[in-house]
N, C-alpha and C positions, 0 to 999 in steps of 0.2 A: 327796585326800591319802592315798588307800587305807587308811584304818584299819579296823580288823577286830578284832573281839570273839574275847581268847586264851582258852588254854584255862580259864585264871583268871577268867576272865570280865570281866576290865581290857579296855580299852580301849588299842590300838595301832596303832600306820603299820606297813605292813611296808617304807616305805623305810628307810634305815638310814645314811644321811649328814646328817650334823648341818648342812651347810649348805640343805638343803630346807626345812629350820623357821625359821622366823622368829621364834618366842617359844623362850625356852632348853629348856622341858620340852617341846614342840608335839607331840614324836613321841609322847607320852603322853594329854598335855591340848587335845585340838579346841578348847577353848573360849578358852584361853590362845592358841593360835594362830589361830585366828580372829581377836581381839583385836590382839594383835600384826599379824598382816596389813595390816590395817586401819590401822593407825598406821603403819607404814612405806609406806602408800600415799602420805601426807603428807609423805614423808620424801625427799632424797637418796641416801642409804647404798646405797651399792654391796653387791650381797647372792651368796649362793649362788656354785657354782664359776665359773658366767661372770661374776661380780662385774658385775651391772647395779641401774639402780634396781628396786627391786622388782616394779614394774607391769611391768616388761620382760622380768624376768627369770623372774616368774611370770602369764603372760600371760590362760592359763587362769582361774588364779584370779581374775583381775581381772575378765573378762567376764561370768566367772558371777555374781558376788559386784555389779556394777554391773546383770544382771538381774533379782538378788533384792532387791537393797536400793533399785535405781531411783537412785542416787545421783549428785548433781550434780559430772558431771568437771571443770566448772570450779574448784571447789574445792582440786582437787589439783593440785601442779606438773605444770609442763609438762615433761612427759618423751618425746623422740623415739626409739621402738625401733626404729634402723635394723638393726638387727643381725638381728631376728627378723624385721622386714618383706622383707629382702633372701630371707634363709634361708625365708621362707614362698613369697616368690613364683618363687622358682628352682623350686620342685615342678610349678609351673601345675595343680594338682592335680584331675584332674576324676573319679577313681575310686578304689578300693582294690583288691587283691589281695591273698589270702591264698598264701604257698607253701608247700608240702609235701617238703624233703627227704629221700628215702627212708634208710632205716637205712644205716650204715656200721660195718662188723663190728670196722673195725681201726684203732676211733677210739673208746676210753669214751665219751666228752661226747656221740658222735653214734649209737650202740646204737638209741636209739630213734626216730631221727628228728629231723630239726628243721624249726620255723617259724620264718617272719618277712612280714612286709609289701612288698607292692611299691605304690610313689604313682604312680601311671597318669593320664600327662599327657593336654591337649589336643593333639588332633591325630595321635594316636600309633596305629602300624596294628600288628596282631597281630608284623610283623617289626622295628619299630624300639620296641618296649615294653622290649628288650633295653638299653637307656639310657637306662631309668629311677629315680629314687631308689629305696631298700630303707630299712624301720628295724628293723635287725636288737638282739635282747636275746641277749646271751652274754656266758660267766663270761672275767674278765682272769686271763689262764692263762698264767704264765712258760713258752718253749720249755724244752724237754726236760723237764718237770715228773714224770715216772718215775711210782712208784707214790705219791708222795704227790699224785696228782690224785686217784685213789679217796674218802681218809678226810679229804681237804680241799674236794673237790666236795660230800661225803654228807654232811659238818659246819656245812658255810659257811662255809668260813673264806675261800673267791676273793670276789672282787667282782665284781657282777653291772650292765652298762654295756648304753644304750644309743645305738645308733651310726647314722649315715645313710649308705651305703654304694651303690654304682651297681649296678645289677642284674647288669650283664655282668662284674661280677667273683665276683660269688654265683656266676653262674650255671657261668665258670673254675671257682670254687673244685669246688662240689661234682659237675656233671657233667661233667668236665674231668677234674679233679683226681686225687676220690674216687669217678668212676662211680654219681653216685646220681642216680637216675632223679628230675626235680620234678613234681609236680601245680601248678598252678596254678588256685585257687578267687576267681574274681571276685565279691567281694563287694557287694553291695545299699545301699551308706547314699548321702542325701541331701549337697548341700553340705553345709550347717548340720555335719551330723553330721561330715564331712572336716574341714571345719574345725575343733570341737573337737577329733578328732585328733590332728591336728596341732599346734596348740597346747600340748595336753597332752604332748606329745612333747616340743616345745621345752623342755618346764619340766623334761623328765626328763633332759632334756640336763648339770641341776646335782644331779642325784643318781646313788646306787648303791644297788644294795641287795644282800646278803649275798646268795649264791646258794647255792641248794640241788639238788642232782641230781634228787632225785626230788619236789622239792614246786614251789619258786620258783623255776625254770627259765624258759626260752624260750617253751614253749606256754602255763604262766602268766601269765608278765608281759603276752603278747600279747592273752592276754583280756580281762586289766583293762585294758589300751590302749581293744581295741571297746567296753570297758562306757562307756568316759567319751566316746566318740563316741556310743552307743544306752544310756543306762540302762536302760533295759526288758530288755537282756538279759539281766542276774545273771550272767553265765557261771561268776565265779570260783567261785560257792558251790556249783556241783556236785563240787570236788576239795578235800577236806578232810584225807584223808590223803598223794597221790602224783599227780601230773598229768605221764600222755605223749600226746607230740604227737597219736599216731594220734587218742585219745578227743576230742581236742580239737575237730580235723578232723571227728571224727563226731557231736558236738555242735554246730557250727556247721553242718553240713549239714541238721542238724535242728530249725532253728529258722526256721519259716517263710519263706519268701520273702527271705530272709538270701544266698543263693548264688545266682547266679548259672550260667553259663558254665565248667564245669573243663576245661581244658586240662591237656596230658601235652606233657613236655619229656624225652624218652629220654636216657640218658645217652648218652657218647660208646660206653663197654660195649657196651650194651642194642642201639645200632643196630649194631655189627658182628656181632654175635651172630644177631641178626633177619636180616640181608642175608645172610649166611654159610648161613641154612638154605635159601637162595634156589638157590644155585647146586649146580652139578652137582658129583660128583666132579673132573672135567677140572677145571672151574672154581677149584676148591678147590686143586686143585695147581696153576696156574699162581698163584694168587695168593700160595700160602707162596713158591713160587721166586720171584717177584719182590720179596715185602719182604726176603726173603733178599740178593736179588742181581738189581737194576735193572737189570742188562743183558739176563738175559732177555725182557724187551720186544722186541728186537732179533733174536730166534733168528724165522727164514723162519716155525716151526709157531704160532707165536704172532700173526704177520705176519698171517697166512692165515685167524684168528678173524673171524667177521662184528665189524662194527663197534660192535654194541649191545654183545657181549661183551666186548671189549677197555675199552670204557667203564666198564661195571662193575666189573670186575675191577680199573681201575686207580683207578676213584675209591674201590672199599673199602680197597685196598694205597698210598694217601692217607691215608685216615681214618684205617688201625692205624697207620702210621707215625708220625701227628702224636699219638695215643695213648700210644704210645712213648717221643715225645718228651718227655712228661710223665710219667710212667709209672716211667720210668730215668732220672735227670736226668744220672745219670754219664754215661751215654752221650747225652745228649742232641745233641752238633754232630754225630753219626754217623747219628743217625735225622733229623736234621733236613737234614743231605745226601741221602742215601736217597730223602724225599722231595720234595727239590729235582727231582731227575734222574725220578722216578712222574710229577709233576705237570709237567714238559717234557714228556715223550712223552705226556701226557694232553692239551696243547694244541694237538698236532697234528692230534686227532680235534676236529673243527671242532660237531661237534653235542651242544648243550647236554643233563647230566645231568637225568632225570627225579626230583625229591624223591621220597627211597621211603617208604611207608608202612611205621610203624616201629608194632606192637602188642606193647602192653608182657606183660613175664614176668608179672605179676600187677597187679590193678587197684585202683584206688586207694582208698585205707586206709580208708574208710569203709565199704566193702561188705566186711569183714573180720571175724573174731567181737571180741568185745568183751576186753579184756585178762585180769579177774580170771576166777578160774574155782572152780564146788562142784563136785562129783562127788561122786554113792554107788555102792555097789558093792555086789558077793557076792560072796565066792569062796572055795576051797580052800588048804590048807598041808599038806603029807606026810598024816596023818590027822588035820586039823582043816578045820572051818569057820568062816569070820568075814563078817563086815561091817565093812565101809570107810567111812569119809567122809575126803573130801579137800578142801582149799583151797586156792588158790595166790593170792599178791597180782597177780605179775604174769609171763610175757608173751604168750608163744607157746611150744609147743615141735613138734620135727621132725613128732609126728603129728596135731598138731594142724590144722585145714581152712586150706590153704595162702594161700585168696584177700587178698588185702591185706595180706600179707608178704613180707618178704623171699624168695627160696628158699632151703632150706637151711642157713636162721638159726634158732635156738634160745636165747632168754633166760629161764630160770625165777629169781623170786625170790621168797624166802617159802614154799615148799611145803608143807604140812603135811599126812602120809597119816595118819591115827589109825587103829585096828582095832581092833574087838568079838571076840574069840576067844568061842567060844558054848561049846566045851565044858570050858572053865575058869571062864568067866563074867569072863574079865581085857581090860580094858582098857587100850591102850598105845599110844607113838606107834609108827609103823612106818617112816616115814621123815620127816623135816625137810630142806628144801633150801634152803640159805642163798643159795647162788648157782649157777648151772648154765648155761653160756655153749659154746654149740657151732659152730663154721661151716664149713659145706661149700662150698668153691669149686673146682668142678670144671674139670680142667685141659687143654688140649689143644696143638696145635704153638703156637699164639698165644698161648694165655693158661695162665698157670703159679703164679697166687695158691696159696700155701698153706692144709691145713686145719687147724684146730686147737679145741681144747676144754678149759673148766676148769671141775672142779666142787666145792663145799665143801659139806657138809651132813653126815647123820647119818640112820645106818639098822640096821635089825634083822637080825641074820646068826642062822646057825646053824654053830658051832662047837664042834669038840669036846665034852664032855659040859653046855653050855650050848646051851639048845636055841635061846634067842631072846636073845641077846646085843646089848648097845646098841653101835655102833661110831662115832665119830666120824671121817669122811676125806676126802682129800684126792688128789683124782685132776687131770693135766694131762698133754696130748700136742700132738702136731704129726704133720699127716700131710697125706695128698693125695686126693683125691676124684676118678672119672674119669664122666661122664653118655654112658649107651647112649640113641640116639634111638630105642627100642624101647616096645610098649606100655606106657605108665604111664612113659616117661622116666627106667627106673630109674638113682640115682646110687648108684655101689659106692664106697666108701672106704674106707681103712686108718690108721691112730693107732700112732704108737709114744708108750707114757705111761709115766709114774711113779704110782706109787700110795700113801699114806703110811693108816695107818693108828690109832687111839687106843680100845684098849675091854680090860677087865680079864680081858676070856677069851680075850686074846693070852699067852702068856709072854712077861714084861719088858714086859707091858701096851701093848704096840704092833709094830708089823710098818712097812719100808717096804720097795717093792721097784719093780720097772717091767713092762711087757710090749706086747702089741698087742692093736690091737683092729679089726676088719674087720666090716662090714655091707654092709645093701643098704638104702636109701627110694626108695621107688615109690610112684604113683598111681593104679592102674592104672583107676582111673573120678574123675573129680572131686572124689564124694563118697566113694569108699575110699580109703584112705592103708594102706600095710605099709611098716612098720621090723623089720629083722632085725638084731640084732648077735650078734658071739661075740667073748670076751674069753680069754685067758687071762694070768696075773699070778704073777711069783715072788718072793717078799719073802726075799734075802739078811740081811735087817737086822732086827734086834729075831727076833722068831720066824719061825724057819727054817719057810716053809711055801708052797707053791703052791693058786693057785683060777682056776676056769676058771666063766666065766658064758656064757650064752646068753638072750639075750632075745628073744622073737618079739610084736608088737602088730599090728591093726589097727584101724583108726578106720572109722566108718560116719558121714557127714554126714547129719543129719536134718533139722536148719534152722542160718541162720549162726551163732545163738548155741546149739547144742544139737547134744551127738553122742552114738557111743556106741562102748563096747573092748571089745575084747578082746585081755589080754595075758596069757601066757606067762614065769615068769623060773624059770632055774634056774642054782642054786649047787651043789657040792662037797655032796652027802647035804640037798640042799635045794630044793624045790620049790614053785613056788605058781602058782595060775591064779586072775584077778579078770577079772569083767566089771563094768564100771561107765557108767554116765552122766552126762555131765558137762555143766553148763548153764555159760555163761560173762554176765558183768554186767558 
């Protein structure tokens, strides 16, 4: 019934559809709905959104509640649940899967990731699992929903549904689609345990419940699914304030003998990306001139390639086309011609393409540091000393140890840097970061994502005769990112932004203006990370005044949840150097 002790210490469900209860208060009172269950097992009354008799409609309950009480079915009418026996035995269900959809920069709801379930039939070989059920949990989101999906996803005001959906269209959506790379984690339960399941799936078939971004989401609800197949795992009471996928993934991986087998499913991205650092220059240029223009197939110097080459070339100049074809939907009959005429001249080379081994950009989310993060510090301000402590709720940011994220994705939220200033003896905050959302998609002849960034928070300046000024602001740009295959893979970027700004040691208490911002992120060892940015910024608006920033950091990996900085920032007559360590939980 998922009830959970509030922060009131009452008693509640967190479903939130009033046809899931069968007693009027149930979502308050277990014991009232207990009771009531109980009575409408006796009953006809069409119930809950599938309006069935009750045993059918809540099937789960009825199994359980018949091995705890031992109770004699003949007593009760005779009720046929075709509807649930058809819907159960369409699964043939003889395993579970957990999937892992990698982050998606340019989609709020998918930032962090999402799960769902795959039902893994009899009979089914690692290539035909692709036709299999899914029970995916996601919030009922109006198209074009603008900015009010933010403060109505973080409120709960969507409804949160779940659905039985065929694999091969997950798998369209998001590696297809949206280029997110899947993990796939085979999970460990028993019949018995699939079955409850199951079950309890069907029953959730007549509920909703209020979805929340950061708590009662996808990764949540999917855990309370596993707990009613394995009670012994408790999953849900390890996330009491904010549940992401990745933690989830890494909590189930760490529960004994729970996983199985993870498979990697590359996105469509991820493999031309991989296959593209395969080939040579040559290589490379006939294969832009051909998604360009399919008759160069046809040119004698192309003719005259040994025929492994021609193979590959035309089965990647395949792949990006039908990429394309998704990709740009306006021009979709154009690329889907394009590769009409690739895959002709691909049929006339008679010998079968080799599956290439496709190793992903980074490995999956469990061997990643953990999301929250403390950090202390020591460091310098023009002629001061301080100590730091810092917190962040959640997620990653650019220097932070790359492995089991995205590249070049950045979500902080919640930041809080405090500072001890030692020869004043003042304590203050030094920066707060409300939200901090960065992405670098680096571009070349094929691929032309843009980059962009937006940040809201609040930080300590030095201006004019206020030495440590509190500033509230508001920074967003759009730019482009370019990746040198050089050591540490460094990615250069560029931002053109706006910048607004709120703090009383502006005149007319505020500035907004815009400007650019250019850097470099490199790796140049696994465990080193260096971010370089230079800003500079001129605020036409509110107080006439320009600022130019420079930031230099690097990261030391010491273990996956444990590193250590050293950064650099300097302002307009303002300077500071901190080193700190930062343990993540």
């Amino acid at each position: 019934m998922h009830y959970r002790i509030t922060l009131a210490g009452e008693v509640e469900s967190e479903v939130d559809d009033p046809g899931f209860f069968l007693a009027p208060h149930g979502k308050s009172y277990p014991e009232s709905e207990l009771e009531a269950t109980l009575r409408f097992f006796f009953r006809d009354d069409l119930v809950g959104r599938s309006q069935q008799p009750a045993r059918c409609a809540f099937v789960a309950r009825y199994e359980w509640l018949k091995r705890q009480l031992e109770f004699d079915e003949t007593q009760f009418p005779i009720h046929s649940c075709d509807r649930f026996e058809q819907w159960f035995t369409e699964f043939h269900a003889q395993s579970v899967t957990l999937i892992f959809a990698s982050a998606f920069m340019n989609n709020p709801s998918s930032m962090f990731g999402h799960t769902f379930l795959r039902i893994d039939q009899e009979g089914q070989t690692p290539e035909t699992r692709i036709l299999a059920y899914t029970i995916n949990y996601s919030a009922d989101v109006p198209p074009d929903a603008g900015i009010a999906f933010a403060y109505k996803g973080i409120t709960g005001m969507y409804r949160g549904y779940f659905s039985t959906i065929p694999y091969y269209l997950k798998v369209k959506e998001y590696r297809d689609f949206e280029n997110r790379d899947l993990w796939e984690y085979q999970l460990n339960l028993s019949e018995e345990q699939i079955t409850n399941l199951l079950r309890h799936a069907w029953e959730l078939g007549n509920a909703y419940f209020d979805y929340y971004f950061f708590k009662e989401n996808c990764a949540y609800h999917l855990l309370s699914l596993l707990e009613i197949a394995n009670p012994a795992l408790r999953l849900t009471e390890e996330f009491s304030g904010w549940t992401i996928p990745a933690d989830t993934v890494r909590l189930l991986t760490s529960q004994p003998g729970l996983v199985g087998d993870i498979i990697y499913r590359p996105s469509r991205s991820t493999q031309i990306l991989r296959q593209r650092e395969l080939f040579s220059q040559d290589d490379n240029q006939w294969l832009l001139q051909i998604v360009e223009n399919p008759a160069e197939i046809q040119v004698r110097s192309f003719q005259s390639q040994p025929i492994s080459t021609k193979i590959k070339i035309l089965d990647l100049a395949s792949d990006y086309l039908r990429y394309k074809t998704v990709d740009v939907p306006d021009e979709a009959s154009l690329y889907r011609e394009l590769t009409r005429e690739v895959l002709l001249a691909r049929s006339q080379l008679k010998q079968p393409s080799l599956p290439p081994f496709i190793e992903p950009f980074t490995l999956q989310p469990e061997s990643g540091h953990d999301t929250s993060r403390v950090s202390v510090g020591v460091g310098w301000r023009e002629d001061e000393t301080f100590e730091e402590l810092a917190i962040r709720g959640a997620y990653h940011d650019l220097l932070d140890p790359e492995t089991g994220y995205t590249p070049g994705a950045q979500i902080e939220i919640f930041g809080l840097h405090m500072r001890h200033y030692a020869r004043r003896n003042q304590l203050r905050v030094e920066r707060f970061t409300l939200l901090d959302i960065l992405s670098l998609s680096p571009i070349d002849r094929l691929f032309r994502a843009p980059s962009w960034k937006i940040k809201i928070g609040h930080e300590s300046l030095r201006h004019g005769t206020c030495r440590y000024c509190s500033s509230g602001n508001l920074n967003g740009g759009a730019g482009a990112a370019v990746q040198w295959s050089g050591i540490g893979t460094p990615t250069f970027f560029g931002f053109g932004e706006i910048d607004a700004n709120v703090s009383t040691g502006f005149q007319r208490n505020h500035r907004i203006g815009g400007g650019s911002t250019i850097g470099m992120l490199a790796n140049p060892h696994p465990r080193w990370g260096v971010l370089i940015t230079a800003t500079y910024l001129h605020f036409p608006i509110g107080e006439r005044s320009d600022d130019t920033r420079i930031f230099f950091g690097q990261r030391l990996t010491i273990s996956q949840n444990l590193t250590a900085r050293l950064e650099y920032r300097h302002r307009r007559d303002d300077n500071d150097v901190v080193f700190s360590v930062q343990a993540f939980f």
